[in-house]
C-alpha positions, -999 to 999 in steps of 0.1 A, spaced: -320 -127 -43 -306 -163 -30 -324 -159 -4 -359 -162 -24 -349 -189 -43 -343 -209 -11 -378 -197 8 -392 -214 -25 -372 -244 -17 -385 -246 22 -418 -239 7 -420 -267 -23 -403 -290 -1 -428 -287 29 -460 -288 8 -449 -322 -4 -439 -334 35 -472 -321 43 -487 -344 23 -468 -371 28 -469 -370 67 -500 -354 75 -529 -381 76 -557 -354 87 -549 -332 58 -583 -319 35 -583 -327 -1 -541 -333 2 -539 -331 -34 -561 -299 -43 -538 -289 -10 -502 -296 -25 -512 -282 -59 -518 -249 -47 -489 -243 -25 -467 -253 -50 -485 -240 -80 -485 -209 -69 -451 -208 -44 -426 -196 -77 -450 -162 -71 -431 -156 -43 -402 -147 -60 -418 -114 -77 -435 -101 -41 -407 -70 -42 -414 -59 -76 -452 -68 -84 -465 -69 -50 -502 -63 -63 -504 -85 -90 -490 -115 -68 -516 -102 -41 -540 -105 -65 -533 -133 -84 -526 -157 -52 -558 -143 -31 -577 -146 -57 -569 -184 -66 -576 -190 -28 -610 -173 -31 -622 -194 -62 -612 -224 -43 -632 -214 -13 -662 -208 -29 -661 -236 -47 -655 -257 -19 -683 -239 1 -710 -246 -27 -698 -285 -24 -698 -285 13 -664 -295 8 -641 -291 43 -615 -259 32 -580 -263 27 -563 -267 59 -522 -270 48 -499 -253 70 -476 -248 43 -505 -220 33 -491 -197 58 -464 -187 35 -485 -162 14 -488 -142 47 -454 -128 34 -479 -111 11 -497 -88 27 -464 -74 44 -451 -75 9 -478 -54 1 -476 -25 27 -437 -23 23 -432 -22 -14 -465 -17 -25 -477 22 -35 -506 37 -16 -530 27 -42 -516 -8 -45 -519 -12 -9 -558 -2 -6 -569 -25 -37 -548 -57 -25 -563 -51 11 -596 -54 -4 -584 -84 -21 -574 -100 7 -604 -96 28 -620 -118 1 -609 -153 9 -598 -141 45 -634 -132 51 -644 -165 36 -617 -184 55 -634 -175 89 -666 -186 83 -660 -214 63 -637 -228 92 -654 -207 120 -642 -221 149 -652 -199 179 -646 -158 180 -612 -162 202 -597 -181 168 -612 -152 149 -597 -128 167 -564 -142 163 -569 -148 129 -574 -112 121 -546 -101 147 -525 -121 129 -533 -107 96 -529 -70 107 -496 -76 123 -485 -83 87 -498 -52 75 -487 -31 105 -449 -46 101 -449 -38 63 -454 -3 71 -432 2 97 -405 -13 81 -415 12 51 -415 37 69 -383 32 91 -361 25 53 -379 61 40 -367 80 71 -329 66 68 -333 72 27 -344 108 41 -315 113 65 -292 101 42 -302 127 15 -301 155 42 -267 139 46 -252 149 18 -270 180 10 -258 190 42 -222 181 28 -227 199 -9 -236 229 14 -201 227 33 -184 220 4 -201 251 -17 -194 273 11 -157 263 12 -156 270 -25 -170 303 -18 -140 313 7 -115 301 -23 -137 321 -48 -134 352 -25 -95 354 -19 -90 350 -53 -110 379 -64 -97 398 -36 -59 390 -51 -70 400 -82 -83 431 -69 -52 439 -50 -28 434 -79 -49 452 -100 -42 486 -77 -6 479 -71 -2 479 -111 -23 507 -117 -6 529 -87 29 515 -102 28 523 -139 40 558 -134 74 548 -123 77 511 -127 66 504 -169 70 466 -163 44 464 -132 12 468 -154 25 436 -169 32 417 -141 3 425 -122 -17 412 -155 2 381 -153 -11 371 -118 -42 385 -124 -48 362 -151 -35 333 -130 -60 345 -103 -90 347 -127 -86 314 -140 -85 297 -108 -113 319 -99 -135 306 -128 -126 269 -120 -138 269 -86 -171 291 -95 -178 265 -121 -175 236 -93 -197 258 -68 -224 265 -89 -221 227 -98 -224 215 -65 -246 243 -48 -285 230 -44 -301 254 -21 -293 289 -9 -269 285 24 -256 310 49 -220 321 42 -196 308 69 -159 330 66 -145 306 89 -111 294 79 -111 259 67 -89 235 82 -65 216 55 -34 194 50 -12 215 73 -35 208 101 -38 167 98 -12 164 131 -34 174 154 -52 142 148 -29 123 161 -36 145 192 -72 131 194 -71 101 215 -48 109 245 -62 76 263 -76 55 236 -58 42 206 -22 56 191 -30 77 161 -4 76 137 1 107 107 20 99 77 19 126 53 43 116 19 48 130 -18 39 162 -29 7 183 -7 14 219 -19 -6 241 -35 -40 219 -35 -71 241 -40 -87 246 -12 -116 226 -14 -96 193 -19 -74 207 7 -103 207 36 -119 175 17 -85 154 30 -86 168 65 -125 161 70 -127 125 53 -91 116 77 -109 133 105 -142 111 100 -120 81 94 -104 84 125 -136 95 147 -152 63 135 -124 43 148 -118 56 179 -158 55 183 -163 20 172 -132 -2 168 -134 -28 190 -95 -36 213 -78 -11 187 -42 1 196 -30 17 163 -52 44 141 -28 47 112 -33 75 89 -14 79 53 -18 106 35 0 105 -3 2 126 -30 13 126 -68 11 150 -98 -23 140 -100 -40 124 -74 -41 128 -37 -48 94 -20 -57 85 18 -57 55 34 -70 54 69 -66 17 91 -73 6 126 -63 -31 143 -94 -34 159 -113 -67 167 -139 -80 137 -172 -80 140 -206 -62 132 -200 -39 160 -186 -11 134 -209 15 122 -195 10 87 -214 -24 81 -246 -3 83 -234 28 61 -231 52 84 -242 88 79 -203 100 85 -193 73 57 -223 89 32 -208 121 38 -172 115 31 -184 95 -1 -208 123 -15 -178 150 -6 -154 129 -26 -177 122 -58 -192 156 -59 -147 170 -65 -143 141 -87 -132 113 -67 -141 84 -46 -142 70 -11 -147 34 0 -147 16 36 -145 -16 44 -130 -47 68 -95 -54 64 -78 -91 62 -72 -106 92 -88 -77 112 -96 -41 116 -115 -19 91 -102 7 69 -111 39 49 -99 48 16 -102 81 -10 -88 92 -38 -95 129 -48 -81 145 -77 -52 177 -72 -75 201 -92 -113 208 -86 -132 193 -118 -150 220 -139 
């Protein structure tokens, strides 16, 4: 990323001011030549964390040693302390394994290090403090970014659960019109000829849409879930958002084009990604007045567009990818569309999907 490309510029650029300013500085040339020599190095720290460990440590240990035989003073250069990106390096990208062989790496030449400039057990101390905390905060930060990967993937398991059991209410009433139809034609054929026919008409209808929306369920569906009966709110309910906020910010509902007769999983997919939207705004838009919510629809394509006039700044969830924006992303790609958020010009923040009129099969 740029911002390796410019620690190697801070880096190659001190080194040479260290030698140019610093009168006291040890062997200024051996000095120079390995903070720059082996600087570039820090630009694969992410994706090779072991073999930079390695191959950096183990330069500074043959120099020590040789410089220990020769009763030579050790490098002193504070540019040096770069490399102590490494061992954080290490602990956050590095595997288990990797971790354990470059911390015996690097107690090589830091073991050397403190005797060959032993300068009292307080400075030793600190020394090794110092080189711990670098450990301790690759870890932590490794293991604060696996929790969030964790949640996130609960996230939208949690929403292909919703969205399967949804499917499964739309699966049910279909079968149960199907099974409906099918009596009223059987009881009718005795007096009415053409009601056999009829009822195989819708019942063909039914069965189609029925096989649609198991194919999507069974696509979606990762682990067994309780069945929740519960009606599902949809299109016709989207006005009672604008009941949400009676003392915070005016929320607007604009519903345009054609919304009839959307399956019923794309149905409740509009209401909960505008119902998100607007949540997150009234939560976290800074000084809003106006949620505005347009819903719009076409022979193909429902699309949503959810905006609020609040202040910019970081203070919006949605510059750290919330867990209710994962959601309303995974719900919209798993029926075959997509959701994006992100600030508008000039001010406020805005949410955006596009889903598709007909579950994908």
């Amino acid at each position: 990323m740029w911002r390796d490309w410019a620690l190697l510029a801070v880096v190659m650029v001190s080194g040479v001011l260290e030698w140019v300013v610093r009168e006291d500085l040890p062997l200024p040339g051996l000095s120079v030549a390995l903070a720059v020599g082996l600087a570039p190095l820090l630009l694969w720290r992410r994706t090779h964390p072991l073999a930079v460990v390695a191959t950096v440590f183990g330069v500074v240990a043959v120099v020590d040693v040789g410089l220990i035989a020769a009763d030579i003073p050790a490098i002193d250069a504070y540019t040096m302390l770069c490399f102590m990106l490494l061992p954080y390096s290490l602990f956050r990208w590095g595997s288990g394994r990797e971790a354990v062989a470059g911390l015996a790496i690097i107690l090589v030449p830091a073991t050397l290090a403190l005797f060959a400039n032993w300068a009292g057990l307080a400075e030793a101390i600190g020394g090794v403090a110092f080189l711990m905390s670098a450990f301790a905060l690759g870890l932590a930060v490794r293991s604060q970014h696996s929790a969030r990967e964790r949640r996130l993937e609960q996230v939208k398991s949690e929403e292909r659960v919703l969205l399967a059991r949804e499917l499964h209410d739309t699966v049910a009433h279909h079968v149960s019109a199907i099974a409906v139809h099918a009596q009223a034609g059987r009881a009718l054929a005795a007096t009415s000829p053409s009601s056999p026919l009829e009822a195989l008409e819708v019942i063909e209808v039914e069965a189609s849409r029925t096989l649609a929306e198991m194919r999507a369920m069974v696509r979606v569906l990762r682990r067994e879930a309780p069945v929740d009966y519960a009606p599902q709110p949809g299109v016709a309910d989207l006005e009672r958002l604008s009941r949400a906020s009676p003392s915070g910010p005016r929320v607007e509902v604009r519903v345009s084009g054609d919304l009839t007769a959307l399956p019923a999983a794309i149905d409740a997919a509009v209401f909960r990604i505008a119902q998100e939207a607007v949540t997150n705004a009234l939560r976290h838009a800074r000084n809003a007045s106006l949620i505005d919510v347009r819903i719009a629809g076409d022979r193909s394509t429902v699309s949503l567009v959810i905006r609020d006039d609040g202040d910019p700044g970081p203070a919006h969830p949605a510059h750290e990818a919330g867990f209710g924006l994962t959601g309303m992303a995974e719900r919209a790609l798993l029926l075959g569309g997509a959701c994006r958020a992100g600030p508008c010009p000039g001010r406020g923040w805005a949410v955006s999907a596009t889903l598709p009129r007909q579950v994908p099969t």
